[in-house]
VODOLUM-944598 format. One line per 2 residues: number of its first residue (from 1); their letters; for each residue x, y, z of C-alpha. Coordinates in nm, 3 decimals, padded with zeros to 5 digits. Layout:
NUM> a> X Y Z  ...
***
This chain:
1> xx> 00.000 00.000 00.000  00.107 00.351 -00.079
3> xx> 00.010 00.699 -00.056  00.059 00.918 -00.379
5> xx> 00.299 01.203 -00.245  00.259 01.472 -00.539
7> xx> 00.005 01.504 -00.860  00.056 01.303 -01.153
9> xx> 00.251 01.464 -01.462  00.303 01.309 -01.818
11> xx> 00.663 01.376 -01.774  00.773 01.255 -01.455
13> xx> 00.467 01.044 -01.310  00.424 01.043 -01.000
15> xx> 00.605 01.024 -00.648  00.472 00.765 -00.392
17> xx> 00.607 00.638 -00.057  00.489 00.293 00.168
19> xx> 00.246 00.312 00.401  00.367 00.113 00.710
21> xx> 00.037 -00.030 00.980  00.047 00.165 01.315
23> xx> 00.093 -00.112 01.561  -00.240 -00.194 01.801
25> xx> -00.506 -00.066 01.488  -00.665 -00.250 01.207
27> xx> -00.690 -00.011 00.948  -00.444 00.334 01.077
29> xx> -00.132 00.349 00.880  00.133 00.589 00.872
31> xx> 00.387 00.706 00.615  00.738 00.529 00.572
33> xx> 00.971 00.707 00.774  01.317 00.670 00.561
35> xx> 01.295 00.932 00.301  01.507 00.702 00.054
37> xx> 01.177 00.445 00.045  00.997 00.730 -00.179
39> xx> 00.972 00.608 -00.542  00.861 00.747 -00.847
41> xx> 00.612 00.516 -01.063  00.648 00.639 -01.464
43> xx> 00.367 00.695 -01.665  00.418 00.359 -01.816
45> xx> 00.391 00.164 -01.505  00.081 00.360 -01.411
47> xx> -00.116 00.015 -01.465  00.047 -00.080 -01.134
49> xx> -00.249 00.127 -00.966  -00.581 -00.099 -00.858
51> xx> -00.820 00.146 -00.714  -00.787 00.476 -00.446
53> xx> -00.907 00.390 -00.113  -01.160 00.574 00.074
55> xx> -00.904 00.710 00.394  -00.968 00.971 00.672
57> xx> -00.649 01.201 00.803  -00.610 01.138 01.195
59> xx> -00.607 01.478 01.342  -00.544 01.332 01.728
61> xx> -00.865 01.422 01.845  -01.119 01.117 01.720
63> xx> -00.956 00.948 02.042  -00.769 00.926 02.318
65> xx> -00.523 00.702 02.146  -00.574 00.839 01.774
67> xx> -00.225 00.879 01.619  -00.213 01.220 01.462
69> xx> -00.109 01.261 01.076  -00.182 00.899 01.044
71> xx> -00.452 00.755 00.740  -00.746 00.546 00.840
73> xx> -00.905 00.329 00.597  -01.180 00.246 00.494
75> xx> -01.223 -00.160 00.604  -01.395 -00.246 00.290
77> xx> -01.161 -00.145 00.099  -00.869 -00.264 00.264
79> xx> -00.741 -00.605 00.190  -00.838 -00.886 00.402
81> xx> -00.458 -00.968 00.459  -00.420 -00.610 00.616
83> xx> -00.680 -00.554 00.844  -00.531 -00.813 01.103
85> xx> -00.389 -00.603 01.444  -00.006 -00.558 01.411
87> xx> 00.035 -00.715 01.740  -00.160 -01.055 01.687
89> xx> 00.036 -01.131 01.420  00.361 -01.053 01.674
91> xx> 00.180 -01.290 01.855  00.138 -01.538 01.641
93> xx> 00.457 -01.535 01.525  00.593 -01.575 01.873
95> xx> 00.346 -01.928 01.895  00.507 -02.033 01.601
97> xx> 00.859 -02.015 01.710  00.801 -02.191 02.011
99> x> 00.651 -02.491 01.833
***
């Protein structure tokens, strides 16, 4: 998943960057923090794109735990593989190692 960083131009396409999942939430992700992970997808790899999701901007203030500048998504749109909690699948991978 990725969040489109500037508008799309014929010559230079456009500039995205990862979206990494804030830790304890289903569907709140945040930007990549390492500057070098930004990318630039050409015009001719446009067809890379599926489909916008519907997202919300976190302001902070929707809750006491809301992370602020973070994206929310919308669950339906969000693939089934991603809306897991962060720390289950710590979890789970713990369970697995002891096995």
């Amino acid at each position: 998943m990725i969040e489109v960083l500037e508008d799309y131009t014929e010559e230079q396409g456009v500039s995205v960057i990862p979206l990494v999942k804030v830790e304890g939430f289903k569907t709140v992700f945040h930007r990549h923090l390492d500057p070098k992970e930004v990318k630039r997808i050409p015009r001719e790899e446009m067809f890379r794109f599926s489909h916008r999701m519907p997202s919300y901007l976190l302001t902070g203030e929707e809750a006491h735990n809301a992370p602020k500048g973070c994206w929310e998504l919308d669950p339906a749109a969000t693939p089934l593989e991603l809306l897991q909690v962060v720390t289950e699948a710590k979890e789970a991978e713990v369970e697995q190692a002891k096995e």
